[in-house]
C-alpha positions as CSV (number, residue, x, y, z in Angstrom):
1,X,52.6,162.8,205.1
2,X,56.4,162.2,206.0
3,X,59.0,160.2,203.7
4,X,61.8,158.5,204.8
5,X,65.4,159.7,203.2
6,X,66.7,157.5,201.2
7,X,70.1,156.0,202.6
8,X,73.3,156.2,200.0
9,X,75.4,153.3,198.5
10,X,77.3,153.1,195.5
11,X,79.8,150.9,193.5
12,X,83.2,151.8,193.0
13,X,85.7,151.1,190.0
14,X,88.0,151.8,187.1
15,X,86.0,151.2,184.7
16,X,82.9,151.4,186.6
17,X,80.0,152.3,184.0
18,X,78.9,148.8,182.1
19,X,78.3,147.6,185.8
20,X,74.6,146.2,186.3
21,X,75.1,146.9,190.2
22,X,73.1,149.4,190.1
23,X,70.0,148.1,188.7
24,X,70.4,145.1,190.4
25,X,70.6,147.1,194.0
26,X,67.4,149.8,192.5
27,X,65.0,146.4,192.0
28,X,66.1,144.6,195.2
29,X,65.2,147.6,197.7
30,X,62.1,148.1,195.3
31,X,60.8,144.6,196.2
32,X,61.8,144.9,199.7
33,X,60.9,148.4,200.8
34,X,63.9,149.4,201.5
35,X,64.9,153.1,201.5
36,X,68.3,153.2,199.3
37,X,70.1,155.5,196.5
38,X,72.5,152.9,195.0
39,X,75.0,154.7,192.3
40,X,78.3,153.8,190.3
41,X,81.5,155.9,191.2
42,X,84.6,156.4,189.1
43,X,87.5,156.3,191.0
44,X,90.7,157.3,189.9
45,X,93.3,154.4,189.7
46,X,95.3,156.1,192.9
47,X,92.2,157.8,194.4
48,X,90.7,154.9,196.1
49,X,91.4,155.8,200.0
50,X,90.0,159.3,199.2
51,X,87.2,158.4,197.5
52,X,85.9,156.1,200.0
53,X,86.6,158.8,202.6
54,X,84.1,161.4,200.4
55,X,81.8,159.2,200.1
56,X,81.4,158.5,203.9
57,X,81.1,162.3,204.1
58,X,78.3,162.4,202.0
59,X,76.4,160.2,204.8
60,X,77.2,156.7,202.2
61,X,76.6,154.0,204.3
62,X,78.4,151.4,202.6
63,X,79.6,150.1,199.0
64,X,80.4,147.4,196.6
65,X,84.3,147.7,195.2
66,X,85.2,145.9,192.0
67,X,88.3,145.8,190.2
68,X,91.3,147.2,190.5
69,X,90.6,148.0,194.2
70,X,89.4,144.3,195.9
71,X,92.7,144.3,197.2
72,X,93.4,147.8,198.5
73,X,89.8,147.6,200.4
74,X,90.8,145.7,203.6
75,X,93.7,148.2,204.3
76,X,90.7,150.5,205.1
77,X,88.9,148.4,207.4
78,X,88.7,148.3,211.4
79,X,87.5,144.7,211.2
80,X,86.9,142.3,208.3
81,X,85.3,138.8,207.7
82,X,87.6,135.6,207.6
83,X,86.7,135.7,204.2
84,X,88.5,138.6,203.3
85,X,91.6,137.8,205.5
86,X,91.8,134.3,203.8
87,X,91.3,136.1,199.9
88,X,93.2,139.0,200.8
89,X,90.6,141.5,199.3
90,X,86.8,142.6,200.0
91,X,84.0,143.7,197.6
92,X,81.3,145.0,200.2
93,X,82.3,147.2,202.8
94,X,80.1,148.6,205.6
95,X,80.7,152.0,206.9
96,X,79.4,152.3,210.8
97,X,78.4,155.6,212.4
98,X,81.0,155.5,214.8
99,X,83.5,155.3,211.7
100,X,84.2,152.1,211.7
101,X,84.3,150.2,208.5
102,X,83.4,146.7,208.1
103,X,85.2,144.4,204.9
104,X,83.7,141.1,203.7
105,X,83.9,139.6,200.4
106,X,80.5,137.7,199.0
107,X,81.6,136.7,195.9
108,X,82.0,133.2,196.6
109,X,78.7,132.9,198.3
110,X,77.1,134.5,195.6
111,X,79.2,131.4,193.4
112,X,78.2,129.2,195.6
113,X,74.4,130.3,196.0
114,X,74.5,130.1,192.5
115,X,76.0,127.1,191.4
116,X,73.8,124.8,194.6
117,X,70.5,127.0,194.6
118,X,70.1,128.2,191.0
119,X,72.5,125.9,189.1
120,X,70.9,122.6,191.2
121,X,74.3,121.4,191.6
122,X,75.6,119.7,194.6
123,X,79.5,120.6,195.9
124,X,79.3,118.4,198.8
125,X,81.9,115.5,198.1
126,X,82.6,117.3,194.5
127,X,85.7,117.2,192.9
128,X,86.6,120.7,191.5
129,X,88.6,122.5,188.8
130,X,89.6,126.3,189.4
131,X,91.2,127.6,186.8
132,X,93.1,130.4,187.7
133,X,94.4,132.2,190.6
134,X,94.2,135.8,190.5
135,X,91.6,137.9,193.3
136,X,88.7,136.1,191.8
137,X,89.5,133.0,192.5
138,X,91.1,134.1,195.8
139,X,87.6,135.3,196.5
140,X,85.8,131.9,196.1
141,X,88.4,129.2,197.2
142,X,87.4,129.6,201.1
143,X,83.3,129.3,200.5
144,X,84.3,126.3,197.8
145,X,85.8,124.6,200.7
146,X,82.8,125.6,203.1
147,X,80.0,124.0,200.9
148,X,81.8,120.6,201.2
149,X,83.9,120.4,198.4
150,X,86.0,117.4,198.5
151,X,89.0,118.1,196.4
152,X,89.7,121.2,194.8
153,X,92.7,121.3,192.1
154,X,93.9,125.0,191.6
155,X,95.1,125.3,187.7
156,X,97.3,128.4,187.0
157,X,99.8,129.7,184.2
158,X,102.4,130.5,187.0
159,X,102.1,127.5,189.4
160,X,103.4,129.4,192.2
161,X,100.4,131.8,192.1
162,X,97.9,128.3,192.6
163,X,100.8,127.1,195.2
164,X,100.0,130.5,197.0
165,X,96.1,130.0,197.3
166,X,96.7,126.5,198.5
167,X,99.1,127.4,201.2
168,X,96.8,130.4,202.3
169,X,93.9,128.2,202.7
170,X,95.2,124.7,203.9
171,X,94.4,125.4,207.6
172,X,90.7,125.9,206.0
173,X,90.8,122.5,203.7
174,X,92.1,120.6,207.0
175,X,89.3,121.9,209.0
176,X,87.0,120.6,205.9
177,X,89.2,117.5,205.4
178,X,89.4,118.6,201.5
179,X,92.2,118.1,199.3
180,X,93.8,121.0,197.9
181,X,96.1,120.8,194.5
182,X,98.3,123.5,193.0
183,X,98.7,122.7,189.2
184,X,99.8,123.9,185.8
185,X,97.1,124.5,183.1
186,X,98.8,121.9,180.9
187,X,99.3,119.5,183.6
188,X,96.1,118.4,183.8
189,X,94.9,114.6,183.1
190,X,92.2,114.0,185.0
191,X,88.4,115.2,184.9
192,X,86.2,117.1,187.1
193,X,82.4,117.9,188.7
194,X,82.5,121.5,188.4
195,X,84.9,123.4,186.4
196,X,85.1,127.2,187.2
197,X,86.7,129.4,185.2
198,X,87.9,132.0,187.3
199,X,90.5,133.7,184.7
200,X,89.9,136.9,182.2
201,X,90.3,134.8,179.2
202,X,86.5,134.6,178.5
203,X,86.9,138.7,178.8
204,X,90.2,139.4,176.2
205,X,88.7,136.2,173.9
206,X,91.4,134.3,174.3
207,X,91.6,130.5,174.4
208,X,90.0,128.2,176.8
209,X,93.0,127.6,179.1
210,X,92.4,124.1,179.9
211,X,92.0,121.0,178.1
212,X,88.8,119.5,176.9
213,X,89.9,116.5,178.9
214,X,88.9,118.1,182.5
215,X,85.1,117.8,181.2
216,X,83.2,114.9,182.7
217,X,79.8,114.3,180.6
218,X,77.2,116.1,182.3
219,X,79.6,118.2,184.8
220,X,79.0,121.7,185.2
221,X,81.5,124.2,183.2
222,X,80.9,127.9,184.7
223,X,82.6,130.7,183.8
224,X,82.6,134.3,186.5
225,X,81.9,136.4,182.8
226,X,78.8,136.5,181.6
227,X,77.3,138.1,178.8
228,X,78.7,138.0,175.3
229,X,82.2,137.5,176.9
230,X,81.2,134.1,178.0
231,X,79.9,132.6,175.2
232,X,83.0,131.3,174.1
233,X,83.9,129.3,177.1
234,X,80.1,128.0,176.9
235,X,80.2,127.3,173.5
236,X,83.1,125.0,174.4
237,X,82.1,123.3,177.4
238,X,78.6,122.7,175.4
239,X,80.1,121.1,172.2
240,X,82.1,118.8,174.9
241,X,78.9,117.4,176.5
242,X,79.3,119.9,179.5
243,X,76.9,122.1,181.4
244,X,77.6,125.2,180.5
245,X,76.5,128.3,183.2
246,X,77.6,131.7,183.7
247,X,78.4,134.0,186.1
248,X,75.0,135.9,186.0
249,X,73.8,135.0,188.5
250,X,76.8,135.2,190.6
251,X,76.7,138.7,190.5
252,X,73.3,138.7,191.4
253,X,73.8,136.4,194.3
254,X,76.9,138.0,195.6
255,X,74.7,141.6,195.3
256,X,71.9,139.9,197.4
257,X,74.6,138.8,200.4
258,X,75.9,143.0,200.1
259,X,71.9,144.2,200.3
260,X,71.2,141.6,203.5
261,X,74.6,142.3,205.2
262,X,73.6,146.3,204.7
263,X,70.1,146.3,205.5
264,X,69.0,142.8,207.4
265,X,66.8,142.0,205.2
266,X,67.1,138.9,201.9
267,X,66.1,140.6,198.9
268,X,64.5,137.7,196.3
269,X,67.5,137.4,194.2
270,X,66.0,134.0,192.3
271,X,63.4,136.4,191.3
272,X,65.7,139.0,190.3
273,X,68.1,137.2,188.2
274,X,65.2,135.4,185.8
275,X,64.1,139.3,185.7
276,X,67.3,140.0,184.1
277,X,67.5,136.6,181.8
278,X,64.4,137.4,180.6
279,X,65.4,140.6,179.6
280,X,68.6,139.8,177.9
């Protein structure tokens, strides 16, 4: 009787324990077959070229990065996804036998998956809020504009951050005939389909950064958190007649996108995520 090896993946971060990739990655290759050791690294804050470089020479074949490295990823790649050269930083990189790495980022198909697939919620011809405009909204902005988004208002503390984003992705928004809008949080007067909350505010507790005005009754208020450091912003968008959603299953989705892009095959990530809300 022969067994195949299992193949090597891994997270990396700073901090990298409370991260549910792990699991996530354990009962998608359980439910496909697939012969994988998925494991969380710590990388030191300046050790993140080298540690990518061991773990290639421990036969790893590819990883997931979350923060703070997203944006030093791509300088390691040979090639990378429009995605990433549009955000500017990669979560999922893919390491080839002939050393060539492969960057792509899949959070925003993994928001997007989860919003139209799970959520039920349309973004063709929506109007959108994204509040924020640090890496995770960076990550998101060009599959937003993909899934037929018809205006998308970027709301930041610095304006020039939002003005950034839109600049960065206006070829994109032409191609999609969408309206982009860089805004200030407090400048905000008009209301929305889909509000996504794309800032840590929901992770220090701080205030909802946005008015109660940019809920529509009935629209869909997400937040990326999820856990007990979204419940605020769900409390909020609930007491103001919103939909409140969080970004559960976004990770999952986004996890899914990693595992088919690695191994060719679509784990059941629906299946998957009510695993993990029925747990919880």
């Amino acid at each position: 009787m022969t067994t195949t090896a299992a193949d090597l993946y891994c997270v990396m971060g700073n901090p990298v324990a409370h991260s549910r990739s792990p699991a996530i990655h354990a009962r998608f290759a359980e439910l496909t077959g697939q012969p994988i050791r998925y494991e969380s690294r710590l990388i030191p804050l300046d050790g993140f070229a080298e540690g990518v470089r061991a773990f290639v020479a421990e036969g790893g074949r590819g990883c997931n990065v979350t923060v703070p490295f997203k944006f030093e990823a791509p300088a390691l790649a040979t090639h990378s996804s429009e995605r990433v050269r549009l955000a500017g930083a990669a979560n999922t990189l893919v390491f080839a036998p002939d050393g060539g790495i492969y960057a792509d980022n899949t959070d925003g198909l993994g928001l997007v998956a989860d919003i139209t697939r799970n959520a039920g919620v349309s973004l063709q011809g929506a109007r959108v809020l994204l509040v924020g405009a640090g890496g995770a909204a960076a990550g998101v902005l060009g599959p937003l504009l993909v899934a037929g988004a018809r205006h998308i208002t970027i709301a930041n503390r610095t304006v020039a951050r939002a003005q950034a984003l839109v600049a960065s992705h206006s070829t994109l928004a032409a191609l999609q005939k969408a309206e982009l809008l860089a805004l200030s949080q407090q400048a905000l007067d008009v209301n929305f389909d889909v509000i996504i909350n794309a800032t840590a505010s929901s992770l220090t507790g701080a205030e909802v950064p946005v008015p109660a005005t940019v809920l529509r009754p009935g629209c869909l208020a997400y937040d990326m958190m999820y856990g007990p450091a979204a419940e605020g912003f769900l409390n909020w968008a609930q007491s103001h007649g919103a939909v409140p959603s969080d970004g559960l299953g976004m990770l999952v989705e986004q996890a899914a996108e990693a595992f088919a892009l690695w191994r060719g095959v679509r784990p059941p990530s629906a299946q998957v995520l009510h695993e993990m809300r029925q747990a919880a």
